[in-house]
C-alpha positions as a LaTeX table, in Angstrom:
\begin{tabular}{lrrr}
\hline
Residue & $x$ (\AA) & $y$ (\AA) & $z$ (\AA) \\
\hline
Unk1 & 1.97 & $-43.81$ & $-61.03$ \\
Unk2 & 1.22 & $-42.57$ & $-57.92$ \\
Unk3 & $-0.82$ & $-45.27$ & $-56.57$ \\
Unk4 & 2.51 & $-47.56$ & $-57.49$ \\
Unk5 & 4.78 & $-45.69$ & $-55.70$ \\
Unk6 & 2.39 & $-45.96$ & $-52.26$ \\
Unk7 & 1.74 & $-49.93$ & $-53.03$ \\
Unk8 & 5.98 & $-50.14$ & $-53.13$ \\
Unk9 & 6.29 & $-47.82$ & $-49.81$ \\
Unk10 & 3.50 & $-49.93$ & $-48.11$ \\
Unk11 & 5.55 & $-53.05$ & $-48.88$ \\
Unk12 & 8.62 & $-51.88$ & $-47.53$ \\
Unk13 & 9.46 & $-53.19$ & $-43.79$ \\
Unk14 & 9.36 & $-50.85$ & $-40.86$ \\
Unk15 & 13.50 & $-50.08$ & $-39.65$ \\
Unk16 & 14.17 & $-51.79$ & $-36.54$ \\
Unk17 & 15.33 & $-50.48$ & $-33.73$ \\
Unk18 & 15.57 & $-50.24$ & $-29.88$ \\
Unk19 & 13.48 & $-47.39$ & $-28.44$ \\
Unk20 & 15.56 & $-47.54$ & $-25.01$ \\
Unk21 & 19.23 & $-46.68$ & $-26.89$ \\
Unk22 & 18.17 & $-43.43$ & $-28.44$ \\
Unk23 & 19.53 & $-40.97$ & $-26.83$ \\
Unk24 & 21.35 & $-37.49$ & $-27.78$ \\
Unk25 & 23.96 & $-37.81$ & $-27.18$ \\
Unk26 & 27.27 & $-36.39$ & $-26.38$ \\
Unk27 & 26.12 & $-33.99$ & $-29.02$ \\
Unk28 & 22.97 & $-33.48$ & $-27.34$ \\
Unk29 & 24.40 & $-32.52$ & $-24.14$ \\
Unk30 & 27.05 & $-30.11$ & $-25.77$ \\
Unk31 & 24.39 & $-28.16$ & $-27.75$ \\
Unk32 & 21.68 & $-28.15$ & $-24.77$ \\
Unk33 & 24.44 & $-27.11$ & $-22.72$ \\
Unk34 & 25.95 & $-23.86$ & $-24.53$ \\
Unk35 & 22.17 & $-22.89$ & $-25.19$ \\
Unk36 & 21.80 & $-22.94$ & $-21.44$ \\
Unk37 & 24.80 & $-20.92$ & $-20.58$ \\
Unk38 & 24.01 & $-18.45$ & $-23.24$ \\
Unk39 & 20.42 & $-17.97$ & $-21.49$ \\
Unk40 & 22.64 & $-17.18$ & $-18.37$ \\
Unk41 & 25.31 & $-14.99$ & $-19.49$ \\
Unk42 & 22.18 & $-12.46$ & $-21.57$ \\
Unk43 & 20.17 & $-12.62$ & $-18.09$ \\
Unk44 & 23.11 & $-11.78$ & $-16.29$ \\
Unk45 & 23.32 & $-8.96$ & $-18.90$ \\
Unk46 & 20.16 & $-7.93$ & $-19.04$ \\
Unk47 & 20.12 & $-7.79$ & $-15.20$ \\
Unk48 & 23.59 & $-5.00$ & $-15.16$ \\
Unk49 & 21.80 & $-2.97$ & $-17.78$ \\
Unk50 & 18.68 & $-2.62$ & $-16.14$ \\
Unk51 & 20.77 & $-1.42$ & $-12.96$ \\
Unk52 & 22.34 & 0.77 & $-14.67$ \\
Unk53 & 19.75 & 2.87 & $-16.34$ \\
Unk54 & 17.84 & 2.52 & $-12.61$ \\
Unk55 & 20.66 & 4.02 & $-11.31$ \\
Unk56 & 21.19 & 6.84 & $-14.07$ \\
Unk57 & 17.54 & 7.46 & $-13.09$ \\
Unk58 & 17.95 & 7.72 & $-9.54$ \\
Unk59 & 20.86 & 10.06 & $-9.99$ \\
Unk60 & 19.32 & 12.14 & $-12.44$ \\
Unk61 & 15.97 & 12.82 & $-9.88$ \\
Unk62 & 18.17 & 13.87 & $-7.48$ \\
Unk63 & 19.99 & 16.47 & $-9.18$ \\
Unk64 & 16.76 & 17.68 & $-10.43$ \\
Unk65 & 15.55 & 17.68 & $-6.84$ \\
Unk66 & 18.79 & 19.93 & $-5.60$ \\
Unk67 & 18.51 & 22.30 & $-8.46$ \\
Unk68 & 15.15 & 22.78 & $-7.97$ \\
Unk69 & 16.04 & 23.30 & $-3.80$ \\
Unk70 & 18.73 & 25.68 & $-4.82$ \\
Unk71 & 16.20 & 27.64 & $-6.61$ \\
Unk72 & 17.93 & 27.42 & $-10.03$ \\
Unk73 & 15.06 & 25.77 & $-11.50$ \\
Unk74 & 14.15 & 26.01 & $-15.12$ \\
Unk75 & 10.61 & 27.73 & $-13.79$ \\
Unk76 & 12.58 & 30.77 & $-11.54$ \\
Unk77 & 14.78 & 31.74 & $-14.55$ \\
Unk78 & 13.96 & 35.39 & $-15.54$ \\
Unk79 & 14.72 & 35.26 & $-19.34$ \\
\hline
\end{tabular}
């Protein structure tokens, strides 16, 4: 059965067709297109929210720094 069913898909001709009109497309464009601009839009976001917790870092050393130069530091407290 199965040796039939090879013979009959040997026999059957190759489809035809020019290699140099295969192309995407309009499709092809669209899709490639919107996956590129999503790429851009995350990096764009990924770039603000890594500011933003650099920043909430820089901030928060430097109120550790002046509470720590005002001498109401966690280690002076006399509980």
């Amino acid at each position: 059965m199965i040796s039939r069913i090879l013979t009959l898909a040997a026999q059957v001709p190759a489809a035809k067709f020019d290699e140099e009109s295969v192309t995407p497309g309009w499709v092809g464009f669209l899709i490639t297109f919107l996956i590129a601009a999503a790429v851009v839009l995350l990096c764009i976001d990924l770039v603000r929210r890594i500011r933003r917790v650099r920043y909430r870092g820089e901030i928060r050393e430097q109120l550790e720094a002046e509470r720590l130069a005002a001498g109401s530091g966690p280690e002076n407290k006399d509980d």
